[in-house]
C-alpha positions as CSV (number, residue, x, y, z in Angstrom):
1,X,0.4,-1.9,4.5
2,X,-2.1,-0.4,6.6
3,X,-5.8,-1.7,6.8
4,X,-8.8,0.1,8.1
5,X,-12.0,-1.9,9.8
6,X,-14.9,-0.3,8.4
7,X,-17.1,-2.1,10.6
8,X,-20.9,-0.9,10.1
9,X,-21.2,1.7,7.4
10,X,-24.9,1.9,7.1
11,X,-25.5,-1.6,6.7
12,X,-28.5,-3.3,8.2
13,X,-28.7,-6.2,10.0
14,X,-31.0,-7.5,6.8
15,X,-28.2,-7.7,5.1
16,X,-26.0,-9.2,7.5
17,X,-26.9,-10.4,11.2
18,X,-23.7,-9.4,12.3
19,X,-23.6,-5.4,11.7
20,X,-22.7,-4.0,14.7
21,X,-25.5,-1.5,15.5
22,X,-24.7,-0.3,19.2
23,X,-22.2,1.2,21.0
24,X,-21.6,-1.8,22.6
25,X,-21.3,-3.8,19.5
26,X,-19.2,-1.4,17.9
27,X,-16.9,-1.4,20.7
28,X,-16.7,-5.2,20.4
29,X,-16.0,-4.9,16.6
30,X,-13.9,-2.6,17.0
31,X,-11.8,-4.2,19.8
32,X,-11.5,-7.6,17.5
33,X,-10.9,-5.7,14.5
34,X,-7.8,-4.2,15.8
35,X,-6.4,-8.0,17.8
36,X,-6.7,-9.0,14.2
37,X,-4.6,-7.0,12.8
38,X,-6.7,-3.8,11.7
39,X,-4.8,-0.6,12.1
40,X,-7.7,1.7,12.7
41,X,-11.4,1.4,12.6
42,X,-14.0,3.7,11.3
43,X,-17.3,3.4,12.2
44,X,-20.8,5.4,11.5
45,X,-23.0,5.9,15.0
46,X,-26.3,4.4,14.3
47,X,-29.6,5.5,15.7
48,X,-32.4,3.5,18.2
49,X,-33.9,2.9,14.3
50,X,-30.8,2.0,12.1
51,X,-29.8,5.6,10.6
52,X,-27.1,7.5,11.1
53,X,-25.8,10.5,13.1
54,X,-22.7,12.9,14.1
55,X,-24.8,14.3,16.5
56,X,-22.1,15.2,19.6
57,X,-23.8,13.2,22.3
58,X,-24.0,10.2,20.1
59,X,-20.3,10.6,18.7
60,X,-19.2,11.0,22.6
61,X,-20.8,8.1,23.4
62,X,-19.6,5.8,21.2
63,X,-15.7,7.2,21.1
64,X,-16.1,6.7,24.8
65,X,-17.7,3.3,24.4
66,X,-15.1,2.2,22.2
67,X,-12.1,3.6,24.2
68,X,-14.0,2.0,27.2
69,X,-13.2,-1.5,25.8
70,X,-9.6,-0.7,24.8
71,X,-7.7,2.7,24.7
72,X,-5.4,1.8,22.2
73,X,-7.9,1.3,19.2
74,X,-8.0,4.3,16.8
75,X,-11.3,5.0,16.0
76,X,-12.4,7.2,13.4
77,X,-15.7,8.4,11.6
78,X,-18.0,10.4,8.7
79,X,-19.0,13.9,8.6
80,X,-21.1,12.7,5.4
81,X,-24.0,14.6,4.9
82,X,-26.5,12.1,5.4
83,X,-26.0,11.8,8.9
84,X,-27.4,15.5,9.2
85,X,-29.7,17.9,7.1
86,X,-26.7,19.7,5.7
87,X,-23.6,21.2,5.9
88,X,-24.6,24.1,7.9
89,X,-26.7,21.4,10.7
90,X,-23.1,19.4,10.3
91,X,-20.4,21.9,11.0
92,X,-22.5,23.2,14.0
93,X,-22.3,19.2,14.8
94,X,-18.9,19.3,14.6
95,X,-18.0,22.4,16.4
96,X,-20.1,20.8,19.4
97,X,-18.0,17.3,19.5
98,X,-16.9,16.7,23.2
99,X,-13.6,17.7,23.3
100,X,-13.0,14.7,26.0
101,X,-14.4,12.4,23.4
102,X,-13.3,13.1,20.0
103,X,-12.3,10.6,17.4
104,X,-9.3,9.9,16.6
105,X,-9.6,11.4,13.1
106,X,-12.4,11.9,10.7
107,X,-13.4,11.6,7.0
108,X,-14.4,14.3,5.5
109,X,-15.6,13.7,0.9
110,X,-14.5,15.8,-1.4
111,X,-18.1,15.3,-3.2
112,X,-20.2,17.2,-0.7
113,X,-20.7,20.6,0.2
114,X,-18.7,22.3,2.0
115,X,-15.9,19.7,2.6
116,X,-12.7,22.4,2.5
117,X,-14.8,23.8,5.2
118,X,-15.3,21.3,7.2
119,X,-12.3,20.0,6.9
120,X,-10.7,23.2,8.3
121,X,-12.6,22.6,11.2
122,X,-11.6,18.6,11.8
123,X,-8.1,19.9,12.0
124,X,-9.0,22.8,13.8
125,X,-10.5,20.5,16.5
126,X,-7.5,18.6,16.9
127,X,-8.6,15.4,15.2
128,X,-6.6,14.0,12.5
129,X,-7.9,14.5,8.8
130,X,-8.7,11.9,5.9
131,X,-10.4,13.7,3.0
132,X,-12.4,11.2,0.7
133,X,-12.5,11.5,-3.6
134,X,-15.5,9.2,-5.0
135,X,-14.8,10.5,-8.8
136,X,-12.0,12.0,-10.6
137,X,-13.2,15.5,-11.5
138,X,-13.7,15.7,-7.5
139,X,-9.7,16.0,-7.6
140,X,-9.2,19.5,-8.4
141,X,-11.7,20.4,-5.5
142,X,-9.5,18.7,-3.0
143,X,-6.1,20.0,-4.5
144,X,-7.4,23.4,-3.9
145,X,-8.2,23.1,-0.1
146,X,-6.4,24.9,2.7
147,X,-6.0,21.0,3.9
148,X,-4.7,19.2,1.1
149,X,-1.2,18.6,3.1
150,X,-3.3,17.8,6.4
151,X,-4.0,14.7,5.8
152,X,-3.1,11.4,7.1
153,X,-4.4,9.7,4.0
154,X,-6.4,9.9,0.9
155,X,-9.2,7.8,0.6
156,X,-10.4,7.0,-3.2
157,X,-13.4,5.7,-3.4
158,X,-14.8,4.9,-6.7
159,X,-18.6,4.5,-7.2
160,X,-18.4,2.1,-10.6
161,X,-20.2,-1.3,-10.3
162,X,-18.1,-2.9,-12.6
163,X,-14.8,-4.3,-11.1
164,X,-12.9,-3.4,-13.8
165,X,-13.9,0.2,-14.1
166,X,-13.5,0.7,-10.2
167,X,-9.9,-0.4,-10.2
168,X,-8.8,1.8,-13.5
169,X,-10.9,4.9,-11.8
170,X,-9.2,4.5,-8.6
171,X,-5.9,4.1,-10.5
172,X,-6.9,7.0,-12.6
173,X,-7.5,9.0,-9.5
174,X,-4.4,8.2,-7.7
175,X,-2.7,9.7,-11.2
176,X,-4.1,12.8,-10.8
177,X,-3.2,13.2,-7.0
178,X,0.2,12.5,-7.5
179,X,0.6,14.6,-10.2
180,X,-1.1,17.3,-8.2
181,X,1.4,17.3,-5.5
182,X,-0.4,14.8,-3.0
183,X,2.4,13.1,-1.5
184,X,-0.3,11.4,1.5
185,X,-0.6,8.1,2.0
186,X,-3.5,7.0,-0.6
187,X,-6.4,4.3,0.5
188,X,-8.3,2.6,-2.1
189,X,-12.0,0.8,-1.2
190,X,-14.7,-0.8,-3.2
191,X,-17.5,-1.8,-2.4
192,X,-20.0,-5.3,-2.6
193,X,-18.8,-6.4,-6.5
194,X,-15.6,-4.1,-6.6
195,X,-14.6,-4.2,-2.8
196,X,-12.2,-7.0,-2.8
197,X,-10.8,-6.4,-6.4
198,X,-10.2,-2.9,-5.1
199,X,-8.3,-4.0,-2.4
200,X,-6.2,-6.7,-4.4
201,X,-5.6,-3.5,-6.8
202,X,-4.9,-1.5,-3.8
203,X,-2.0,-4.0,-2.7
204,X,-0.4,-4.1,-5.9
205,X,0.2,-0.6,-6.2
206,X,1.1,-0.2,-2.4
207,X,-1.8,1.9,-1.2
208,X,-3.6,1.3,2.2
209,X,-6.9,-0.7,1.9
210,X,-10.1,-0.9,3.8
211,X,-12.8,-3.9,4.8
212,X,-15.7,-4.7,6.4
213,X,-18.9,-4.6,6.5
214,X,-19.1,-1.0,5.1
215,X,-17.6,-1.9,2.1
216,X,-18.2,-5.8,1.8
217,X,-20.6,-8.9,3.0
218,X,-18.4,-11.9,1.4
219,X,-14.9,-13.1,0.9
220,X,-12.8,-12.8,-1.5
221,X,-14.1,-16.3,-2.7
222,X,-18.1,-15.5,-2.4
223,X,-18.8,-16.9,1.0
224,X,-20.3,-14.8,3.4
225,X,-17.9,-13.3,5.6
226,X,-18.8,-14.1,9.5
227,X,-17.6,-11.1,10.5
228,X,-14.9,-8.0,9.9
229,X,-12.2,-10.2,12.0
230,X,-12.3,-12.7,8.9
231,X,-11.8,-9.7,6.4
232,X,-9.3,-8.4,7.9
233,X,-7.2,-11.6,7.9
234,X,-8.1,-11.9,4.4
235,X,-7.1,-8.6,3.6
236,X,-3.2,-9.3,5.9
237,X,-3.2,-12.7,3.7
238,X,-3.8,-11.3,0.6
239,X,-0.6,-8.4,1.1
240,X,1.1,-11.3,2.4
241,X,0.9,-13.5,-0.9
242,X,1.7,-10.4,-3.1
243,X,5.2,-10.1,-0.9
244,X,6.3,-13.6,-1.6
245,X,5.5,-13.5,-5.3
């Protein structure tokens, strides 16, 4: 099974003291996440004031703070729209990525305009492609694009507050790719109320899964997680358990 550190998201440090907010601390979170047991990371560059970017100078720098630390980690990120002013300020942002220091791959949602196009250009700059379904008439849009076969995985990502309803959408959605001809790896995620639920669905039906702080603040019990290390082991445990029962 593999398991992807979401490390920051756009989480504050409001709602958790550990969010890692600078290069630095990504780096760190990043580094840990992966000794852990993480397979790749994703994390979301964050501004001198908490926001968010894909601006190329402030990708570069954190790819390059993260490789920095250790060489091996694969780091991805967003090319979500609310990083920039649109898709036209965010394919120019892509086309200007440092071609020393990409990331390893990039996310690209099936709910935004312009994704088949920026998509194309992800895999045009040599990165490695995850394209991102949040609802299930988003599916058709992603079965049509010049990518679909592209990617390394399929993230599903269902928006539903209520646990149940999260785990039959993302079931639901998976349907619909397979029966589309996605033969991808498939990811499921939550988040806060559905995230671990999710990921226990996700395990089950032998998808991928994703934690940290992105997605989650607690364990799967309530407590407050100390940090994405702890969700990650969690997340290892809980696969574990399903493959002795």
């Amino acid at each position: 099974m593999l398991v992807k550190a979401a490390i920051n998201g756009g989480r504050t440090r409001d709602e958790h003291p550990a969010v890692p907010l600078t290069n630095e601390e990504i780096a760190e979170a990043a580094r840990a996440a992966v000794a852990a047991g993480a397979d790749v990371v994703h994390a979301h560059v964050r501004t001198a004031d908490g926001g968010q970017t894909i601006a190329p100078d402030a990708v570069a720098a954190m790819v390059r703070a993260v490789k920095s630390v250790d060489p091996s980690v694969v780091i991805g990120t967003t090319t979500g729209l609310w990083t920039c002013s649109g898709h036209e300020e965010r394919m120019r942002h892509l086309a200007a990525w440092p071609a020393d220091a990409l990331p390893d791959f990039a996310s690209v949602a099936f709910s935004e305009e312009g994704a088949a196009e920026a998509a194309s250009l992800v895999i045009e700059r040599g990165m490695v492609l995850e394209s991102a379904v949040w609802h299930l008439d988003e599916v058709p849009a992603l079965l049509a694009s010049p990518t679909l076969h592209q990617n390394v995985r399929v993230l599903i990502e269902p928006e539903d507050e209520e646990p149940d309803d999260a785990v039959a959408h993302a079931r639901a959605i998976a349907a619909a790719l397979r029966s589309g001809g996605v033969t991808a790896p498939l990811l499921y995620h939550g988040y806060d109320a559905t995230a671990w639920p999710v990921v226990r669905a996700a395990v089950a039906d032998g998808a991928e899964v994703r934690v940290g702080f992105e997605d989650m603040l607690v364990l799967d019990d309530g407590s407050v997680a100390p940090d994405t290390v702890a969700m990650v082991e969690l997340a290892l445990a809980i696969e574990a358990s399903a493959a002795r029962e």
